[in-house]
N, C-alpha and C positions, 0 to 999 in steps of 0.2 A: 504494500500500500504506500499512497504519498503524502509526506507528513514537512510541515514547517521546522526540520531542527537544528536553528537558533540557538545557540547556547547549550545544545542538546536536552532539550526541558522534555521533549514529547519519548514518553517511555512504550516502548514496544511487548505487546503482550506476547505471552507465551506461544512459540510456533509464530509470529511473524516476521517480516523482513521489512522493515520499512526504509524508504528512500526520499530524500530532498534532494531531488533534480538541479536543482537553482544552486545549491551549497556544494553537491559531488557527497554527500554522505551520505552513509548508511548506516542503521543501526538494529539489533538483534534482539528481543527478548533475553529476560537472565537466564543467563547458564545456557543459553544456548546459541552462542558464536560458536561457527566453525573452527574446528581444530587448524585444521589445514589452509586457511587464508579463504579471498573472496577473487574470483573473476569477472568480472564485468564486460562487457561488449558496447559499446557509450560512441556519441558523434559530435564533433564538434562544430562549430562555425564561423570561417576566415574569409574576409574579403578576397584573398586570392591564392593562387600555389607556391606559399612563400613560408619558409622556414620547415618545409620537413610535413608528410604526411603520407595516409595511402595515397595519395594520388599518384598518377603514372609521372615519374622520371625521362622524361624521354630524351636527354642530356649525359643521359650514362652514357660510358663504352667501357667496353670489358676486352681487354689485352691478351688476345691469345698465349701471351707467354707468361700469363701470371697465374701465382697457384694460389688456388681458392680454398681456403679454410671456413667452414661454414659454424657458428654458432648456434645453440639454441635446443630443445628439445627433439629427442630424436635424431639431433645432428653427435658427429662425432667429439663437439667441446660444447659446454656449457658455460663458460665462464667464455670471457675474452681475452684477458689475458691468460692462459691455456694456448690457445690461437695463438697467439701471439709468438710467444715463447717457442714453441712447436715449428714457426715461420724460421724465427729466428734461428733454430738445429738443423730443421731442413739450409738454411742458407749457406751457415756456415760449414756443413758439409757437404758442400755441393750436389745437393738430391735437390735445389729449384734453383733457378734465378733469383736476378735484384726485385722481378715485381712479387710480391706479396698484396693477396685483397683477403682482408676479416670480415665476414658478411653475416650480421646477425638475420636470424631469419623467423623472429619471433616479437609481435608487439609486446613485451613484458616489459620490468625493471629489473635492469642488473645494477646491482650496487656490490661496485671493486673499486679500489684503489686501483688507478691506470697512469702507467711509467713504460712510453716508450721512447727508448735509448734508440736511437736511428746509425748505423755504419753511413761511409761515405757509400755514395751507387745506388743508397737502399730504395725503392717506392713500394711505398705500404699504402692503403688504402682500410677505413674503416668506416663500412658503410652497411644502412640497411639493407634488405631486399627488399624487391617490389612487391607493393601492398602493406607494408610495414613500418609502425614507424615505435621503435624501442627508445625507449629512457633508462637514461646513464643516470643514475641519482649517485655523486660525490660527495659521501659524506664523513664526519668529522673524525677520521680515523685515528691521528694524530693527535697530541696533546699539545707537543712542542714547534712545532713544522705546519705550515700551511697544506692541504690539500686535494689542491688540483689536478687536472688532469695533463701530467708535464708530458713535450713532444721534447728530447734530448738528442741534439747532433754530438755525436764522441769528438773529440779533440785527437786531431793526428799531427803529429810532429814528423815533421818532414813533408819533403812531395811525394806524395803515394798518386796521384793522377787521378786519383776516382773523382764523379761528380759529386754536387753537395746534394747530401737526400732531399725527399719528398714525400711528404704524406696529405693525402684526401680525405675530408671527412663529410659523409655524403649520410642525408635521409634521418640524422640523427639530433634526439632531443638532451639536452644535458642541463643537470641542474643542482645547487648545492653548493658550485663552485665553478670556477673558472677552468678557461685553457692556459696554462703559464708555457712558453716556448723561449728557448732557451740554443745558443751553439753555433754552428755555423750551418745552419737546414737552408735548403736552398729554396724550397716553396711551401706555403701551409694553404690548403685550399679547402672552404667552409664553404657546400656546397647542400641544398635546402636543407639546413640546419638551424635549430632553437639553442643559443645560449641564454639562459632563462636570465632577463635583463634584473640585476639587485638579485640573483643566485637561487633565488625560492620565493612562493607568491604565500602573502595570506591568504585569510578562506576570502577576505572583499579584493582579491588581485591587486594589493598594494606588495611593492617589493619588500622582501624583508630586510635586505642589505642592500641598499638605493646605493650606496656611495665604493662598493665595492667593482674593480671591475672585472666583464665577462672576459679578454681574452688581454694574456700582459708581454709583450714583448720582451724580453729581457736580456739585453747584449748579445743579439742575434742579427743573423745577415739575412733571414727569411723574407722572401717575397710574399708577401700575404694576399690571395685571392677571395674576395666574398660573393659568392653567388644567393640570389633567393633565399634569404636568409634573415632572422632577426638574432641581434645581440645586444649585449650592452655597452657600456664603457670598452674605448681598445685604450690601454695603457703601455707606451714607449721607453723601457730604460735604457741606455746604451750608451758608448763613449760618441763624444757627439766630435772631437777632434780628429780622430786618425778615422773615422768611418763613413762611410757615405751614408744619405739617409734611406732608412728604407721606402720601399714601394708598396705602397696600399690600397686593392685594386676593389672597389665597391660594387655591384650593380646590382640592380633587382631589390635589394636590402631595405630593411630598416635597422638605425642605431640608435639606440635608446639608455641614453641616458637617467632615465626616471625622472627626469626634470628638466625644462627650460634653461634653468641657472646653470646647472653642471655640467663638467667636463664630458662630453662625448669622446673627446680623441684629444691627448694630452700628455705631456710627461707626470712624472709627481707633482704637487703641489701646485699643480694647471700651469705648470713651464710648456714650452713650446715642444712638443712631440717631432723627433728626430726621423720626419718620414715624409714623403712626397704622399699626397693624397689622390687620386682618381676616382672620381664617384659621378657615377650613371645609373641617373633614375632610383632616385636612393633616399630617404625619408631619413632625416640627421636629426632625433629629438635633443636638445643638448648642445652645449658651447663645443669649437674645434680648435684648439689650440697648437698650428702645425707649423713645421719649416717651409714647405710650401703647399700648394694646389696645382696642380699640371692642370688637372680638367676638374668642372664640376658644371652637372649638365643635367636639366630637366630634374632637379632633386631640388630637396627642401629643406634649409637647416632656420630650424626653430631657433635656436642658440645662434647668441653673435660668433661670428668667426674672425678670429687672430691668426695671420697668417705671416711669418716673419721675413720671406720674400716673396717681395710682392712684384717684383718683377718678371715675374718666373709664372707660366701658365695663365690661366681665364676662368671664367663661370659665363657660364652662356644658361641663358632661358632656366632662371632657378629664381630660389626665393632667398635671401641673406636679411636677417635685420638689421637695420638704420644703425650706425654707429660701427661696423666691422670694420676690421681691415684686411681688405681680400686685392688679389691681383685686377685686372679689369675687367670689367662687367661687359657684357653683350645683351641686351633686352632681357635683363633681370627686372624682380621687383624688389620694394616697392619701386626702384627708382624712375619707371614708366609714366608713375603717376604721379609724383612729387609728395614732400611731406605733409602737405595737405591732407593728402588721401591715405598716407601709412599706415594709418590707424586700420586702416579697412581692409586694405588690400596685404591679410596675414592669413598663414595655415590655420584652420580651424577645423579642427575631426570631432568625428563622433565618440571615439574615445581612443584614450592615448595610455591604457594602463595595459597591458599585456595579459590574455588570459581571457579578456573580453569579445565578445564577437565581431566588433565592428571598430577591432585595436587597427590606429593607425589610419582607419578610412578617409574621406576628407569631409567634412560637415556639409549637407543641402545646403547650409545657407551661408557656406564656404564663398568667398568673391571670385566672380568668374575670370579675372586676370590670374587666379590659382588655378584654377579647373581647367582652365582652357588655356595655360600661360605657357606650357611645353612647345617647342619645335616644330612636332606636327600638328598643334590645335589638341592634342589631349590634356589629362591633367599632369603639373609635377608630383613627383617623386616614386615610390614605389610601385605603388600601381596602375603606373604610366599605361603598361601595357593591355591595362585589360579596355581601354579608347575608352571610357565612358561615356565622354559628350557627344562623341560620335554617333555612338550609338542609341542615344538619348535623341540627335538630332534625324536620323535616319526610323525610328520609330514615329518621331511628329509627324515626319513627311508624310509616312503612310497612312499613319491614323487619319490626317488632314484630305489624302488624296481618297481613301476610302470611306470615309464617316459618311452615313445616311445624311439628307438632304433633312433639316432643320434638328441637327443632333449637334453635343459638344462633346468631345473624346479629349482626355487630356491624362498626362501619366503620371502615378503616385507610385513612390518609390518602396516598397516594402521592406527593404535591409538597407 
């Protein structure tokens, strides 16, 4: 049965099961919770194919020369690091190649502590299968030591020739803690993936650790790729003299800060983050604090942006608030319409807490210089691609060309 519980006030009689939809709880008459845990079969609701779900992948490719270790019940590992390690004996005694893919194949939770130490040459992949989307719950394993979920390139002294590794993480949801990467990894690619923004949601989708961040760079040469994907905070540690900055490659995304005020992309203490930025079509809740911007296009950063060369790249057709200091503009806003109109012409969604169904959207009564203020006439930032006005304007046409003679047809948006 379905039941309001709130506080868990409503008690469940003997032999029931009762559920609040609304909250994701469930509770049992006494004495009799199952022994063995509870499964559930549940569906969510997202404005689009972004951050990880069953939906089809159609973005994968799978390397004939990589050997697949499969995860999950019924598979030959239950654990992933199991897999892992197994990759790792297989490699180093040459019974596979450098590709390695770990493919969970079970919507469940696994909760492990995950430490992958990467060789030079190595490409690991760790990713769902299709129709699946599992959670990595990283929790507080440790007393003394943070822990995340660390990617470690080994340290080679001398020239050994190999390339810098590479690992993929594709289809996967993670929560509890961060990605901290680390070494000299040559790519890290987050591809429809959830790093759960502030680590873990209350039961109202408030972050629990807003100020903590989802993935931390940490005196590494890694290329970082973001596909379809929500996270939180990226956080840049590194020697900013002897090393170049790294490349930070966005699209598709949202970055969620938890807040307008805070750091989205930054060093410690909101110093200027040691990385070139690229971002396409990409929803920035949150300050950007970078060394520069190469591109920034059709996306939305809520947060003022600090950008410390400014001569270096552009922002074409996006939104930046009044007061940034970003490289040059190309028919951004508000500056289209002057400070007059600033006030109006700002992102406004229908909700911007993660967890929500309509996280990240852009509000009805959003201004149409946002909705319609992208390249092609669609809207900025993430969910550029799915044209809405387009298809908003391509629906009037017809309603208009077909509507009965003394009728009025007009469309209301239900999500």
């Amino acid at each position: 049965m379905v039941a309001d519980l709130t506080d868990w006030r409503y008690r469940a009689g003997r032999g029931q099961v009762v559920i609040d939809p609304e909250l994701g709880r469930i509770a049992f008459g006494s004495r009799t919770a199952p022994r063995h845990g509870v499964w559930v079969t549940y569906h969510y609701a997202h404005p689009d194919d972004v951050g990880g779900g069953e939906y089809d992948r159609d973005d994968r490719e799978t390397s004939p020369a990589a050997e697949v270790y499969r995860v999950g019940p019924g598979c030959a590992y239950q654990r992933i690091m199991d897999a892992y390690r197994q990759w790792q004996h297989d490699r180093r005694g040459g019974r596979c190649g450098p590709e390695g893919i770990i493919e969970i194949t079970h919507s469940g939770a696994y909760q492990e502590q995950l430490d992958f130490d990467l060789d030079p040459g190595d490409r690991l992949e760790l990713r769902a299968a299709e129709g699946t989307r599992p959670v990595i719950r990283l929790l507080d394993w440790y007393s003394n030591r943070p822990d995340a979920l660390n990617i470690r390139a080994r340290e080679e002294h001398g020239n050994t020739g190999g390339e810098a590794p590479r690992i993929v993480l594709d289809g996967l949801l993670i929560a509890g803690r961060g990605l901290n990467v680390t070494g000299p990894v040559g790519a890290v690619v987050l591809r429809h993936c959830t790093l759960v923004p502030g680590w873990s949601l209350e039961p109202e989708c408030e972050p629990r650790s807003p100020d903590e961040p989802s993935l931390v760079l940490e005196r590494t040469t890694a290329c970082v790729q973001i596909e379809r994907s929500v996270l939180g905070t990226i956080e840049v540690i590194g020697e900013e003299v002897h090393t170049d900055p790294l490349a930070l490659h966005i699209r598709d995304s949202i970055l969620d800060a938890t807040g307008h005020d805070r750091p989205a992309l930054s060093a410690p203490d909101c110093r200027h983050a040691h990385a070139v930025l690229h971002a396409h079509r990409t929803t920035v809740i949150g300050e950007v604090h970078t060394h520069a911007v190469r591109i920034g296009e059709n996306s939305l950063f809520t947060g003022r942006m600090h950008v410390a060369r400014r001569g270096v790249g552009c922002l074409r057709f996006s939104y930046v608030p009044p007061g940034s200091r970003t490289p040059r503009r190309h028919r951004c806003q508000p500056d289209l319409v002057g400070a007059e109109e600033a006030w109006r012409v700002r992102p406004l969604f229908s909700g911007e807490r993660y967890g929500t169904p309509v996280y990240g959207q852009l509000a009805a009564g959003c201004a149409e210089e946002i909705r319609r203020g992208a390249e092609d006439g669609a809207e900025m930032g993430a969910f550029h691609d799915l044209y809405q006005p387009q298809r908003e304007d391509s629906l009037r046409a017809r309603l208009a060309e077909y509507a009965p003679a003394g009728t009025d047809a007009g469309v209301i948006a239900v999500t």
